[in-house]
N, CA, C and O atoms as CSV, one atom per row, in Angstrom:
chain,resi,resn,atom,element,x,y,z
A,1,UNK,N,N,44.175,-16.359,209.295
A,1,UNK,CA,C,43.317,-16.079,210.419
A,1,UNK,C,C,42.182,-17.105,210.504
A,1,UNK,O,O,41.963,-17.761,211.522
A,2,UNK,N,N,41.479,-17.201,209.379
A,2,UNK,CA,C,40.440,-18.527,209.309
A,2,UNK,C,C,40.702,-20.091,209.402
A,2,UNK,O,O,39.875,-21.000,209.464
A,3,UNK,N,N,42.395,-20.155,209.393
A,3,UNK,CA,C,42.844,-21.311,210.252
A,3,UNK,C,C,43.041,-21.943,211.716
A,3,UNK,O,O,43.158,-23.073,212.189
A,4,UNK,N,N,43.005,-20.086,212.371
A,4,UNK,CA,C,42.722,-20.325,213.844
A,4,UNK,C,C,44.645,-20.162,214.273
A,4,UNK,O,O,45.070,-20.252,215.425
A,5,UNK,N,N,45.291,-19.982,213.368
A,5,UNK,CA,C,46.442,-20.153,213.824
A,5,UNK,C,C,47.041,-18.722,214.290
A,5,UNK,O,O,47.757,-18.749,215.291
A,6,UNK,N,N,46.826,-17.529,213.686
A,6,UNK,CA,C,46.901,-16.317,213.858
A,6,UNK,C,C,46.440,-15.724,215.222
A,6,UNK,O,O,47.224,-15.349,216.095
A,7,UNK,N,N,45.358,-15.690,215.294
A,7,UNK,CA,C,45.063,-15.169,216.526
A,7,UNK,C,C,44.253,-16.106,217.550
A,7,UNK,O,O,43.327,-15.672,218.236
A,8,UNK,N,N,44.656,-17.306,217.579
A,8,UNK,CA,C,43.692,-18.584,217.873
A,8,UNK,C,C,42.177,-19.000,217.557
A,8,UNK,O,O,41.522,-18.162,216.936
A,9,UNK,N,N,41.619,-20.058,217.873
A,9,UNK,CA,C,40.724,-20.478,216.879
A,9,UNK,C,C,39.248,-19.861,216.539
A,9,UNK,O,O,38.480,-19.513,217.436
A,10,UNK,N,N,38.980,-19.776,215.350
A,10,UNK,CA,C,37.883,-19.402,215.049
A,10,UNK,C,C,36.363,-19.836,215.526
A,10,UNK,O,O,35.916,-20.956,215.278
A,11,UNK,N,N,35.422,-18.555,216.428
A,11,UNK,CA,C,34.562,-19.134,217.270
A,11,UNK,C,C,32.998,-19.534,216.425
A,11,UNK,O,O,32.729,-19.099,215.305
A,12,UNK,N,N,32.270,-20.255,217.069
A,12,UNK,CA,C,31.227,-20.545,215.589
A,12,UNK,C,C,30.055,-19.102,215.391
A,12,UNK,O,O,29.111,-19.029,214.605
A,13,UNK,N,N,30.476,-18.171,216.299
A,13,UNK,CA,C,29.698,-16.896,215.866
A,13,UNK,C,C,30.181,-15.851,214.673
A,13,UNK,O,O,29.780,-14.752,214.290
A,14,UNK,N,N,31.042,-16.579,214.355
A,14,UNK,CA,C,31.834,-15.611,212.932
A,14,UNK,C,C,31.093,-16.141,211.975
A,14,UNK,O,O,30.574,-17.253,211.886
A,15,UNK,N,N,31.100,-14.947,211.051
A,15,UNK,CA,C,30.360,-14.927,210.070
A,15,UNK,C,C,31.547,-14.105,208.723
A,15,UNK,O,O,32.446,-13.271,208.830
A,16,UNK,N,N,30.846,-15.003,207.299
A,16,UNK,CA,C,31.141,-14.398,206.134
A,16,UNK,C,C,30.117,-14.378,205.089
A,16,UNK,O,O,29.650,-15.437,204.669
A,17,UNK,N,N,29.681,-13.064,204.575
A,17,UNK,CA,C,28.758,-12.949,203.866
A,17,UNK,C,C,29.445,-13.230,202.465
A,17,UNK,O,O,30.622,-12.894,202.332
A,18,UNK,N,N,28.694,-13.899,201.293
A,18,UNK,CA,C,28.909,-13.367,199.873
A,18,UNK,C,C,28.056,-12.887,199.149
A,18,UNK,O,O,26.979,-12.505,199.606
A,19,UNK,N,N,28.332,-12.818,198.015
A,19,UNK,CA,C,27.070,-11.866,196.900
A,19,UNK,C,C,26.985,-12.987,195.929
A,19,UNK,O,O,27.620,-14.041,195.892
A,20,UNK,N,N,26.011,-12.497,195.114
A,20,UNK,CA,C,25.593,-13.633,193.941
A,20,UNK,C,C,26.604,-13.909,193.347
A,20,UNK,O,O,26.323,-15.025,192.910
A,21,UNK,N,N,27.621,-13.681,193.003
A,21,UNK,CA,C,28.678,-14.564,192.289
A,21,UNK,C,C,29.940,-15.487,193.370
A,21,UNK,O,O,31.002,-16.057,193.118
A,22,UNK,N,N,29.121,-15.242,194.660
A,22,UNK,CA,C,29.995,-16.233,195.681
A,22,UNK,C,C,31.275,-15.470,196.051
A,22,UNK,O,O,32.272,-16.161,196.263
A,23,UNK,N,N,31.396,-13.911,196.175
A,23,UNK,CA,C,32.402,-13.471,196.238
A,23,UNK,C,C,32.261,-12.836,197.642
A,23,UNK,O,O,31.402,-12.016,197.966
A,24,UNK,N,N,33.342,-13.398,198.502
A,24,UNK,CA,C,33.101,-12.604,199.973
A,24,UNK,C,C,33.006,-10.978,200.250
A,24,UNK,O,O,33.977,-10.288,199.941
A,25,UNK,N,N,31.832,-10.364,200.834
A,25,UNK,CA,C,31.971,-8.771,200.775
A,25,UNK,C,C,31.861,-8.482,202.314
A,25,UNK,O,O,31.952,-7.303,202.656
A,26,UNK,N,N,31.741,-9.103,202.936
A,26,UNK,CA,C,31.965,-8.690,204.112
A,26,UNK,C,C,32.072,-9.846,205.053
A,26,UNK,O,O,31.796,-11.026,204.833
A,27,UNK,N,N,32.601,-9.189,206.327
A,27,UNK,CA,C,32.658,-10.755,207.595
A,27,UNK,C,C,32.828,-10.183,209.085
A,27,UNK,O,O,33.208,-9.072,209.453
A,28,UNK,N,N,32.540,-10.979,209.605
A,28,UNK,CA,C,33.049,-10.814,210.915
A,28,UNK,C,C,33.115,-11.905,211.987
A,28,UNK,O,O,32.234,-12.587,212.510
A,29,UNK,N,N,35.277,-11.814,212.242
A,29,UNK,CA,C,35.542,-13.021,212.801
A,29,UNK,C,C,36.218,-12.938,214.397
A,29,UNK,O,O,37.204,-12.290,214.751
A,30,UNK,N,N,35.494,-13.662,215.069
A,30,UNK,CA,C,35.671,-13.708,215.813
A,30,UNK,C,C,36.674,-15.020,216.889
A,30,UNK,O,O,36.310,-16.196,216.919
A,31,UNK,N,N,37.544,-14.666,217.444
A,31,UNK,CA,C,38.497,-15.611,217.746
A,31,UNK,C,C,38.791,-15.940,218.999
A,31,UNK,O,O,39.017,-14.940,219.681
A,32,UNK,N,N,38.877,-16.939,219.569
A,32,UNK,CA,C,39.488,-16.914,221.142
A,32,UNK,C,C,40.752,-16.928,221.820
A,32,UNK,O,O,41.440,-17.817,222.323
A,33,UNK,N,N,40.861,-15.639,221.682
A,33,UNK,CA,C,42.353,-15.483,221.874
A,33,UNK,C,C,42.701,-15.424,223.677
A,33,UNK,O,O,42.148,-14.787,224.573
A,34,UNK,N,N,43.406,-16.013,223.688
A,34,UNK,CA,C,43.804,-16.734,225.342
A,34,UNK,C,C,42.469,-16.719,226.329
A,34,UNK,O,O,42.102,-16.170,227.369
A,35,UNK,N,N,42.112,-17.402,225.624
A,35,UNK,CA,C,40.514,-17.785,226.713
A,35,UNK,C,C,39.483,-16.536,226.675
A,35,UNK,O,O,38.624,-16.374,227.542
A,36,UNK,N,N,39.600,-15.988,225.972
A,36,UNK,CA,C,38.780,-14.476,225.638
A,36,UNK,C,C,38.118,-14.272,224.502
A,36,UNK,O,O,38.763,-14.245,223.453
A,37,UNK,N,N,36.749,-14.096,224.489
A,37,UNK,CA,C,36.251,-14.059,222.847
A,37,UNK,C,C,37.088,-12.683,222.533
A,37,UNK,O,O,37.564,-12.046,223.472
A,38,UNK,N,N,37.248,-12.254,221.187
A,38,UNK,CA,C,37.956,-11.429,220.893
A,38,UNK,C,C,37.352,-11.495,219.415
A,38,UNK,O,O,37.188,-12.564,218.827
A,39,UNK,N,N,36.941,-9.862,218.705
A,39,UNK,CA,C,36.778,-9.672,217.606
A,39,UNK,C,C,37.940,-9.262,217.036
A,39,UNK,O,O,38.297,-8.093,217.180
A,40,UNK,N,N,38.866,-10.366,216.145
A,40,UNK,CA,C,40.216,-10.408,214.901
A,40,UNK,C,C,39.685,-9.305,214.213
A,40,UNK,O,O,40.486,-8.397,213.990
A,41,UNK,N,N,38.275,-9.127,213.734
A,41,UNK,CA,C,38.500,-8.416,212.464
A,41,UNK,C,C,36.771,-8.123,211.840
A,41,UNK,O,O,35.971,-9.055,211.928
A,42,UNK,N,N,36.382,-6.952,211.309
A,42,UNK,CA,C,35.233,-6.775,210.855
A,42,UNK,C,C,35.101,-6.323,209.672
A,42,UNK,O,O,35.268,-5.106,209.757
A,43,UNK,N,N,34.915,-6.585,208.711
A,43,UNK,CA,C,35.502,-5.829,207.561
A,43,UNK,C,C,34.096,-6.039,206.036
A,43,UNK,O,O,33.739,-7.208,205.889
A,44,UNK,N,N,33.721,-5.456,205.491
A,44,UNK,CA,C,33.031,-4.905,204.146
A,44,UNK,C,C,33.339,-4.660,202.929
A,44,UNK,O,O,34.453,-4.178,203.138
A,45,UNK,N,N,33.227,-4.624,201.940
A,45,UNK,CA,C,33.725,-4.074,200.532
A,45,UNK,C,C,32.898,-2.715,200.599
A,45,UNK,O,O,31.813,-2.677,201.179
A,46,UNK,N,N,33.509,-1.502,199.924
A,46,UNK,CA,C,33.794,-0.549,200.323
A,46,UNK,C,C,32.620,0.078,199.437
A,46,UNK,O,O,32.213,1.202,199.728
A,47,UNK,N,N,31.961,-0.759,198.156
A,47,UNK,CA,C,30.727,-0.201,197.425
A,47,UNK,C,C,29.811,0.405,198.369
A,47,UNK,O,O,29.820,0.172,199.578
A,48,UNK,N,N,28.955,1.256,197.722
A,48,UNK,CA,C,27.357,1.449,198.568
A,48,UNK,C,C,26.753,1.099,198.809
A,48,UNK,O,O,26.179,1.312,199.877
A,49,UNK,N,N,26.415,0.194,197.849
A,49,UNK,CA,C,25.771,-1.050,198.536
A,49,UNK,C,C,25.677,-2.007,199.806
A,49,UNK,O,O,24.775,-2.520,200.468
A,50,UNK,N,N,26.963,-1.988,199.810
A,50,UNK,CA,C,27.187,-2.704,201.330
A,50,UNK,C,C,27.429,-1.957,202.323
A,50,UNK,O,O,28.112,-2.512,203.183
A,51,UNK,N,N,26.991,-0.409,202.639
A,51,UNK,CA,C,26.906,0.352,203.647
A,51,UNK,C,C,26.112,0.166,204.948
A,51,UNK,O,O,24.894,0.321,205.032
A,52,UNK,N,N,26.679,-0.076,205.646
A,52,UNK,CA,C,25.935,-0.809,207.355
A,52,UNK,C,C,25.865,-2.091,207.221
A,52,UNK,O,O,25.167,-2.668,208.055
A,53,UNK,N,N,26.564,-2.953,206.128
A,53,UNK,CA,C,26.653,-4.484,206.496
A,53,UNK,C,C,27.581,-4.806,207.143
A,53,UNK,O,O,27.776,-6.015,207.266
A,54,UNK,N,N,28.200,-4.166,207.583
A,54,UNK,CA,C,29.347,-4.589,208.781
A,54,UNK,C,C,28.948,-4.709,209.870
A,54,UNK,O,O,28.942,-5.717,210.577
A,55,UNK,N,N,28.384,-3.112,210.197
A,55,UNK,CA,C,27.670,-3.211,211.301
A,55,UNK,C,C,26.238,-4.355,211.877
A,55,UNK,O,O,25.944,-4.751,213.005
A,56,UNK,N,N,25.739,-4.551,210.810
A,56,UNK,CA,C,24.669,-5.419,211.162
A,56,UNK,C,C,25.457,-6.779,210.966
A,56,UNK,O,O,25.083,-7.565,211.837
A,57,UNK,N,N,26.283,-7.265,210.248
A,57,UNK,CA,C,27.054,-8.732,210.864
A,57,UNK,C,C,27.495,-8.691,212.031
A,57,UNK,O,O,27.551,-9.765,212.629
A,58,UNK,N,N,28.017,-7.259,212.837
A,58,UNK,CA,C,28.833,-7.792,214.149
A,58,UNK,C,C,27.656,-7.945,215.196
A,58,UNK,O,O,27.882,-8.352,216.336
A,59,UNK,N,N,26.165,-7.538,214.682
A,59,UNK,CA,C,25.261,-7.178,215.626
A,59,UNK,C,C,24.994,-8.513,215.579
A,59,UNK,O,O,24.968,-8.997,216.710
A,60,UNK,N,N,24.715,-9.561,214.403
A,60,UNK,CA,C,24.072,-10.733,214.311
A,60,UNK,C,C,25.538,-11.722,215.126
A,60,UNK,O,O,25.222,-12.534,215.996
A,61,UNK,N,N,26.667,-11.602,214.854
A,61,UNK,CA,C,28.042,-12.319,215.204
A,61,UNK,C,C,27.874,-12.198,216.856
A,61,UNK,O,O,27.890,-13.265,217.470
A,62,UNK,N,N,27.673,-10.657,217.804
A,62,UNK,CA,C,27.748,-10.317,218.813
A,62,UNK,C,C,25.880,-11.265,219.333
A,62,UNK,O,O,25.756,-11.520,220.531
A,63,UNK,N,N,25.128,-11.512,218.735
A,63,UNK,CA,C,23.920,-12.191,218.997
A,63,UNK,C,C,23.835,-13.817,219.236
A,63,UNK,O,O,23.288,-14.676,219.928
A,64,UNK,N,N,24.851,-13.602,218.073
A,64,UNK,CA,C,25.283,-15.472,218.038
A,64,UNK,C,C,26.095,-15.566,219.487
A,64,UNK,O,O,25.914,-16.448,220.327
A,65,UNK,N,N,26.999,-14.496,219.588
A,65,UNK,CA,C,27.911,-14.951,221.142
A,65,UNK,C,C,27.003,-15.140,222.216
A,65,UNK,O,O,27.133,-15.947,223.137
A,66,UNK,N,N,26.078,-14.341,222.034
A,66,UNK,CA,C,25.668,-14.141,223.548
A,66,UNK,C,C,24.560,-15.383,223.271
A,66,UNK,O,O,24.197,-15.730,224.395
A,67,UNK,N,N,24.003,-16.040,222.460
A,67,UNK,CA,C,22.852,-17.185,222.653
A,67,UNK,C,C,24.716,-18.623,222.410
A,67,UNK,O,O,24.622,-19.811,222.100
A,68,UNK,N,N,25.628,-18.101,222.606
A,68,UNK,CA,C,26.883,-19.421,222.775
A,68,UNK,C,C,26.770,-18.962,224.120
A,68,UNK,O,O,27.444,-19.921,224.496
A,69,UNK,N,N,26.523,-18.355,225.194
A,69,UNK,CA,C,27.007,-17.912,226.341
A,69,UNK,C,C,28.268,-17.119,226.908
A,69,UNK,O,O,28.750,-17.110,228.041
A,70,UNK,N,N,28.606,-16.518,225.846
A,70,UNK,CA,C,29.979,-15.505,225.893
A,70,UNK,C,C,29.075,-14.643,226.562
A,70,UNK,O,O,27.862,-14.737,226.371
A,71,UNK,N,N,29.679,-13.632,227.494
A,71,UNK,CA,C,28.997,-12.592,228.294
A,71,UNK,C,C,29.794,-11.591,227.826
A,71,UNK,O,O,29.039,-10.620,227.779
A,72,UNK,N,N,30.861,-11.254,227.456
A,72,UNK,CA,C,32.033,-10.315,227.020
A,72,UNK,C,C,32.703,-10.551,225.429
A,72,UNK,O,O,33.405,-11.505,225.092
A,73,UNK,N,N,32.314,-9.507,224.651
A,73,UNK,CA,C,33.680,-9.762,223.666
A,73,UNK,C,C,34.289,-8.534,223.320
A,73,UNK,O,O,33.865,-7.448,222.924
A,74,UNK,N,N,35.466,-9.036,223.596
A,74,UNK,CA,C,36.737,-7.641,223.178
A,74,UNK,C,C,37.007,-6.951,221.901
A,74,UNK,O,O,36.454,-7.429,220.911
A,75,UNK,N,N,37.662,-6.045,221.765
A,75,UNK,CA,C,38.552,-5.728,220.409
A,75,UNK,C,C,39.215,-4.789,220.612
A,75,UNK,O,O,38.791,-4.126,221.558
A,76,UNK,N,N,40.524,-4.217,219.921
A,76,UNK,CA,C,40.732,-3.163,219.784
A,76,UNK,C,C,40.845,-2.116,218.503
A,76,UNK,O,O,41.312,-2.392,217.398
A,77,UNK,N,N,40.505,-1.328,218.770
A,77,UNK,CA,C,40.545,0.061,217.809
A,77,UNK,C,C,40.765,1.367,218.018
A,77,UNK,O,O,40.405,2.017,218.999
A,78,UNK,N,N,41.408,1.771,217.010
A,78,UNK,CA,C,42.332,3.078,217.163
A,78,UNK,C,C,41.231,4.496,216.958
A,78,UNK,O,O,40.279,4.595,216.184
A,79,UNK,N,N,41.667,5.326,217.778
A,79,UNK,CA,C,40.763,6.225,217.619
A,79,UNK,C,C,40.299,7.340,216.703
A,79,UNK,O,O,39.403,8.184,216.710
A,80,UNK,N,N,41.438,6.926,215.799
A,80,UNK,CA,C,41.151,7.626,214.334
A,80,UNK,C,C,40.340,6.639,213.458
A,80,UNK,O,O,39.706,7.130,212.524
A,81,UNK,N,N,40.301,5.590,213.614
A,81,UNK,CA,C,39.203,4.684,212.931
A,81,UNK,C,C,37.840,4.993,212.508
A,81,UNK,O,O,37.309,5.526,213.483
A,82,UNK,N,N,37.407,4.957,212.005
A,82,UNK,CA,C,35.764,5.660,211.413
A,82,UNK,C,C,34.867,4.609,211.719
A,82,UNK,O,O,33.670,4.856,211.575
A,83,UNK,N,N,35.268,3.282,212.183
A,83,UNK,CA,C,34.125,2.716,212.598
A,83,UNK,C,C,34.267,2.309,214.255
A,83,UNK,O,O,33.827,1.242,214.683
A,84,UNK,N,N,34.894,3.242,215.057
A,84,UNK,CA,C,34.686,3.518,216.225
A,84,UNK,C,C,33.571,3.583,216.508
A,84,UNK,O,O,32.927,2.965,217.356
A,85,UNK,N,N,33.098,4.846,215.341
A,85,UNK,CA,C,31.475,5.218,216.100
A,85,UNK,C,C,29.822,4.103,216.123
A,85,UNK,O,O,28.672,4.358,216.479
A,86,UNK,N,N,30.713,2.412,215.357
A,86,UNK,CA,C,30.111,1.864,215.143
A,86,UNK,C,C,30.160,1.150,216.192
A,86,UNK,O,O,29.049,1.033,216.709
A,87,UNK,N,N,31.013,0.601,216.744
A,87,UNK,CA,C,31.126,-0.555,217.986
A,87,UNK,C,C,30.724,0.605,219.301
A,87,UNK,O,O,30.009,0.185,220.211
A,88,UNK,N,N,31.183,1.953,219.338
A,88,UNK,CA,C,30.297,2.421,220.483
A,88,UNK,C,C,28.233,2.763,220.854
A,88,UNK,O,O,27.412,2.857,221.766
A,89,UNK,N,N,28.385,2.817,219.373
A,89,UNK,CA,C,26.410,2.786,218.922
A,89,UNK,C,C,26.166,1.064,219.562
A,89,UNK,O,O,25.042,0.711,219.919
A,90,UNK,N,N,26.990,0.412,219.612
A,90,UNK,CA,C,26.752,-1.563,219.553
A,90,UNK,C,C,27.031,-1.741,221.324
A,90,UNK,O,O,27.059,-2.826,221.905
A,91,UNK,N,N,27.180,-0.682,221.829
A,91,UNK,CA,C,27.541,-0.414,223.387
A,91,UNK,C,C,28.855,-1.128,223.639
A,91,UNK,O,O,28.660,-1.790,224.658
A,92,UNK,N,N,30.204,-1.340,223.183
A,92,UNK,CA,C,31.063,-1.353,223.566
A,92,UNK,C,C,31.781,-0.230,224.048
A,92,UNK,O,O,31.738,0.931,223.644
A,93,UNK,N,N,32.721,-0.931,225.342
A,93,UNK,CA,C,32.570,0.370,226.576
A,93,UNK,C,C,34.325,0.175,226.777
A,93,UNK,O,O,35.037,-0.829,226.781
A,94,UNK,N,N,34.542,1.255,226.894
A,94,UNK,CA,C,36.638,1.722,226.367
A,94,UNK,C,C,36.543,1.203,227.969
A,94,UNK,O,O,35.764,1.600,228.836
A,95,UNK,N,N,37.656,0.126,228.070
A,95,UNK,CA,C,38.143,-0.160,229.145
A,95,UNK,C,C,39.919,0.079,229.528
A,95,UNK,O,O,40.598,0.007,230.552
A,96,UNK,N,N,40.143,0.353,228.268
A,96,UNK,CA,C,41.868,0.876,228.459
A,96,UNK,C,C,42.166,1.597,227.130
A,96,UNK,O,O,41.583,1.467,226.054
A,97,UNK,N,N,43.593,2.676,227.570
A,97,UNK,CA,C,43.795,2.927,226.073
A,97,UNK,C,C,45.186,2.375,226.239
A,97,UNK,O,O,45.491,2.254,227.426
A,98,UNK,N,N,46.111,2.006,225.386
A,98,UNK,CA,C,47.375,2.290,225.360
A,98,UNK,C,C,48.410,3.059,224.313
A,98,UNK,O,O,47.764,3.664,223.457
A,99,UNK,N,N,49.624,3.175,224.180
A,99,UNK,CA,C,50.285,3.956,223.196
A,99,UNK,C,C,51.353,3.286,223.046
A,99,UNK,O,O,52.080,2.709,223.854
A,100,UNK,N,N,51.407,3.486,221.289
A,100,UNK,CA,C,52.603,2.472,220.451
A,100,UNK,C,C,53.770,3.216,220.242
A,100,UNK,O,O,53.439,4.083,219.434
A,101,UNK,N,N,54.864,3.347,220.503
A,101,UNK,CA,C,55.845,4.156,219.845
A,101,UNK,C,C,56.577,3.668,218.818
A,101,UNK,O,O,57.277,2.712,219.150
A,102,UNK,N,N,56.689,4.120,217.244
A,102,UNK,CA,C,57.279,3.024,216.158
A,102,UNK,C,C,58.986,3.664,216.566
A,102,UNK,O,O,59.279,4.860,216.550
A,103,UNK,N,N,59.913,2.558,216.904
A,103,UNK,CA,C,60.914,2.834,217.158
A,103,UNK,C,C,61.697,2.645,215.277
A,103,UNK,O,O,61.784,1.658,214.547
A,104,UNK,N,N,62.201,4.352,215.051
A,104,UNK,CA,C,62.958,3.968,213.903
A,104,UNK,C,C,64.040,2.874,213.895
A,104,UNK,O,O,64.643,2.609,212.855
């Protein structure tokens, strides 16, 4: 994904945090997928310590977009997800749902 080849290229508002031994604990990357900023992925290490550093990278990542001049960035997430209630507190606004059927 941090090659840009996955979901196309990585935008310069992504961010990866580490901790004192240089070990990545959280990030958030953001990609332009067919001409669309688009959040790939937001993700934390799961200690206590790092509780609400997700959320405050996508706030600083979503800050960086908007001083790049992105006016919009996407994502999707499922509604059993537990950090739903995080990107809707960040005012992202449900513009579609759709439904997957896993064909056995």
């Amino acid at each position: 994904m941090l090659a840009g080849s996955v979901l196309g290229p990585v935008l310069a508002c992504s961010a990866l945090v580490v901790d004192e031994t240089n070990r990545v604990v959280a990030g958030a990357i953001l990609t332009d997928r067919d001409g669309l900023p688009w959040i790939a992925d937001v993700f934390r290490q799961p200690e206590a310590r790092y509780v609400g550093l997700g959320a405050n990278l996508l706030r600083r990542a979503l800050s960086d977009a908007a001083a790049d001049g992105l006016a919009d960035v996407s994502l999707v997430v499922s509604d059993a997800n537990p950090a739903r209630h995080v990107y809707e507190k960040l005012d992202f606004q449900l513009t579609g749902t759709s439904l997957t059927v896993v064909v056995p």
